[in-house]
C-alpha positions in Angstrom: 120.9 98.2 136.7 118.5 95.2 136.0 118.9 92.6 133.6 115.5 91.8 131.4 115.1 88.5 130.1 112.4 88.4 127.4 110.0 85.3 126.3 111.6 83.5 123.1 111.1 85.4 119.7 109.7 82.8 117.4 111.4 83.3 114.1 109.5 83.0 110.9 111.4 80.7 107.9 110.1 82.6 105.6 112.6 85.6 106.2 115.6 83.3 105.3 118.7 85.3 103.2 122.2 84.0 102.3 123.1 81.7 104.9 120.9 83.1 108.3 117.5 85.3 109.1 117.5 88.6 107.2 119.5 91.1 108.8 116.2 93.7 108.8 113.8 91.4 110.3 116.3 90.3 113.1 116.6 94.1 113.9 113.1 94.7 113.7 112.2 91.5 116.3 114.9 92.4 118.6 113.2 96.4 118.7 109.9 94.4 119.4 111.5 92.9 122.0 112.6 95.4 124.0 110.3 98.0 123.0 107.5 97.7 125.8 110.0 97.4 128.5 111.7 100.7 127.7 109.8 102.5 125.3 107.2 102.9 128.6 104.5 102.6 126.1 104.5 105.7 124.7 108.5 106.9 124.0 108.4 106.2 120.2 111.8 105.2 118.9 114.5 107.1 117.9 117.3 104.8 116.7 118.3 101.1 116.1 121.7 99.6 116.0 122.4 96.0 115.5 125.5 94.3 115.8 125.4 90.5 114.3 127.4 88.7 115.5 126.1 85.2 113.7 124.0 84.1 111.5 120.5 83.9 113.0 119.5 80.4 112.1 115.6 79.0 112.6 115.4 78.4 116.4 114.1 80.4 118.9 116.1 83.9 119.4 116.1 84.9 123.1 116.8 88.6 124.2 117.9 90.1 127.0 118.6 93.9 128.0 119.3 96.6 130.5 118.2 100.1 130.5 121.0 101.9 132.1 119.8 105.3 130.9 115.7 106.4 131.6 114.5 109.9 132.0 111.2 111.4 131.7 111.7 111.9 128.1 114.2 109.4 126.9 115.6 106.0 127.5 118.2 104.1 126.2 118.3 100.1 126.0 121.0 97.8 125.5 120.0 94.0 124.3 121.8 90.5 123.2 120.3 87.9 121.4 121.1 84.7 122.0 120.4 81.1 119.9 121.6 77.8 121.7 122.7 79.9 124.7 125.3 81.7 122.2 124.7 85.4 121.6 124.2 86.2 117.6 123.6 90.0 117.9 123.7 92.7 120.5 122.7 96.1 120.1 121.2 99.3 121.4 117.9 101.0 121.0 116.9 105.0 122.0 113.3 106.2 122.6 112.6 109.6 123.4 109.0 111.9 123.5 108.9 114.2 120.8 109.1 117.9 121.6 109.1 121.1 120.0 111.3 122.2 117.3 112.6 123.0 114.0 111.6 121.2 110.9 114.0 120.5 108.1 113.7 117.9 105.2 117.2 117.5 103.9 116.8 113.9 102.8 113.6 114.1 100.3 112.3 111.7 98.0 113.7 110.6 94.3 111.1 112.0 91.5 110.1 108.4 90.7 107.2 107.4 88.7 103.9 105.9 90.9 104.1 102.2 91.7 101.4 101.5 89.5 103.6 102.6 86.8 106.3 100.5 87.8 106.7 96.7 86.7 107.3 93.9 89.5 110.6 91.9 90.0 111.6 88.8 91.7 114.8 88.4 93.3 115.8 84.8 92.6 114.5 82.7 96.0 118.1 81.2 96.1 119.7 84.5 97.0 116.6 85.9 98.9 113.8 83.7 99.7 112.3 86.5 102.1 111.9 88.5 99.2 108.5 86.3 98.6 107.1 88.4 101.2 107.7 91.3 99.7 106.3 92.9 96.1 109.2 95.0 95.1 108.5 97.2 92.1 112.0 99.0 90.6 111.3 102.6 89.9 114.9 103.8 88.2 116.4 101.7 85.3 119.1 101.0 88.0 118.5 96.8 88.6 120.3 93.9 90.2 123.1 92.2 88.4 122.5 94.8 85.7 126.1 95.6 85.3 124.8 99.5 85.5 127.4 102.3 86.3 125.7 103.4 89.5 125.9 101.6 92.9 122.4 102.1 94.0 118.7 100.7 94.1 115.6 102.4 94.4 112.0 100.4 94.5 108.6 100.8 95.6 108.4 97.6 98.6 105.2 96.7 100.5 104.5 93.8 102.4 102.3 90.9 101.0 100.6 90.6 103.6 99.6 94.5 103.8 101.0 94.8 107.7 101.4 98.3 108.4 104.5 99.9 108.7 105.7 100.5 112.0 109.1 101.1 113.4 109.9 97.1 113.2 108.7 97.1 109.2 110.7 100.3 108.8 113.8 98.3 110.2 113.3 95.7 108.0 112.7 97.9 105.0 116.1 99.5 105.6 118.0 96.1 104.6 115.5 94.7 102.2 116.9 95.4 98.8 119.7 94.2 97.8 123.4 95.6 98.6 123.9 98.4 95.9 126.6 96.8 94.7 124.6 94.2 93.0 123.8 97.4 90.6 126.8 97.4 88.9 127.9 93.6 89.3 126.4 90.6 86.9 127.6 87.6 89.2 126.2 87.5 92.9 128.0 87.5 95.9 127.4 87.4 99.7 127.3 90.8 100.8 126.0 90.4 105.1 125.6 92.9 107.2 128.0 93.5 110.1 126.2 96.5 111.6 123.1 98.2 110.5 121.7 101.3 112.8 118.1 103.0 111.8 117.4 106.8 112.4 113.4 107.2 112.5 112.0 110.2 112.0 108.7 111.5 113.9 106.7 110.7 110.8 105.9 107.5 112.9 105.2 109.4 116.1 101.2 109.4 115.1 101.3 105.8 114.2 102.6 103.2 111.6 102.5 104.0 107.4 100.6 101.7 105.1 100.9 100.4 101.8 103.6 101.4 99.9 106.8 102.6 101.1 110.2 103.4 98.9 113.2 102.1 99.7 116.4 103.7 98.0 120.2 102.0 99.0 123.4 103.3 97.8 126.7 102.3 98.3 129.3 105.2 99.4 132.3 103.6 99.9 133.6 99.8 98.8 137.2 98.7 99.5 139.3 96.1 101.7 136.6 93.3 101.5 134.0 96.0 103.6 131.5 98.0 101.6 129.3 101.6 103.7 125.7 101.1 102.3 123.4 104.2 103.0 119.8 103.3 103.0 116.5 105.7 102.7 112.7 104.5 103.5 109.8 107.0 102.4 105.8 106.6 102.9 103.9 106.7 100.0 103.4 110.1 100.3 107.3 110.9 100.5 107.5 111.5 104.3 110.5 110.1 104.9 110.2 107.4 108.1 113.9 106.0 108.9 117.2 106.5 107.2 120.1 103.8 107.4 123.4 103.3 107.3 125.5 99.5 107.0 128.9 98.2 107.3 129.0 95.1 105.3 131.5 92.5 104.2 132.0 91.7 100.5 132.9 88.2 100.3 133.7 86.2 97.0 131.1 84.8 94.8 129.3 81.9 96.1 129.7 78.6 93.0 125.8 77.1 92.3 126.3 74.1 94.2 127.7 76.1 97.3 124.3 78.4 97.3 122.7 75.4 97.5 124.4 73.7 100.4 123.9 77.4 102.3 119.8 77.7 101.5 119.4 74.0 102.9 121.3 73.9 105.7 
């Protein structure tokens, strides 16, 4: 079984949550980085789990991975990222050809009015400056720090910068809003990611989504200092592309001059 070593992943500032990279975008670089070397160029993704480890900081993020499972219709990578020769997340990635089946959707779309009839917010660039590269248009009356009786989010997302959405922006859709907790609370708190692992659909097997794409997160289960966040991504025209599920840590609210010292350091 061969070890791959992969060129540096340069990681973009702009993505910068809490007190590391944003969880989504580190998953969707480290299925970049590994795709082409197990994918064989055409396997389209199946799943995504990531394991952090760390928080990602700004450096370069090296990956490295075996593929101790390849067929002719599926293969199965496993990949660590390291930052200052430490590893910060590991993880594992399936591809698989698509093939002949049955077709159920069991996971369909919110009735949600159209973006256009929904109005823009922006998350505060102290608890998520990557959310400047994002427009993120709420379409429930379910918002963050609301204090609302529900423990979920749903929003029309696109990218500012109108890249299409392939099986790394689906990733990184997946984590984007915030934890659904944030629905019912009025004071923020770090909520990280521990493990996230993405389940695309063959709505991507033709090639990446544009535009719009809505995003719902919900929170099953909170308790213990963890929370079980279940995450949905649908293309504009309700396919749905990837669904998600989290295992997060809760931790206690974070005082003003705190969030501070954690965005500049």
């Amino acid at each position: 079984m061969t070890t791959t070593a992969y060129d540096a992943t340069q990681i973009d500032p702009r993505w910068w949550s809490w007190e590391g990279m944003h969880g989504g975008w580190v998953a969707g670089a480290a299925l970049t980085a590994v795709r082409d070397s197990y994918a064989g160029g055409d396997r389209p993704v199946r799943s995504l789990t990531t394991h952090y480890l760390a928080p990602v900081g700004t450096g370069p993020l090296r990956f490295s991975g075996t593929a101790p499972a390849t067929g002719r219709r599926t293969a199965t990578c496993l990949f660590t990222g390291h930052q200052d020769g430490e590893p910060v997340v590991l993880g594992s990635a399936l591809f698989g050809h698509g093939r002949g089946g049955p077709a159920h959707a069991g996971l369909t779309a919110p009735e949600v009015p159209e973006p256009d009839d929904c109005l823009p917010v922006e998350l505060p660039a102290d608890l998520a400056l990557f959310a400047r590269q994002l427009e993120i248009r709420p379409a429930t009356a379910d918002l963050p720090l609301a204090g609302g009786p529900r423990a979920v989010l749903v929003a029309w997302v696109r990218f500012r910068d109108d890249r299409p959405v392939d099986a790394a922006g689906v990733a990184t859709l997946a984590d984007v809003l915030p934890p659904a907790l944030y629905a019912r609370w009025h004071t923020p708190r770090p909520v990280p990611t521990a493990e996230m692992t993405v389940h695309f659909t063959d709505a991507l097997d033709d090639g990446p989504a544009h535009g719009w794409s809505l995003v719902r997160i919900r929170t099953d289960h909170a308790g213990g200092g963890w929370a079980v966040d279940d995450s949905a991504v649908w293309s504009a025209d309700r396919r749905l592309l990837a669904a998600a599920r989290q295992a997060r840590v809760v931790r206690e609210p974070l005082t003003p001059q705190t969030a501070a010292g954690t965005m500049n350091s």
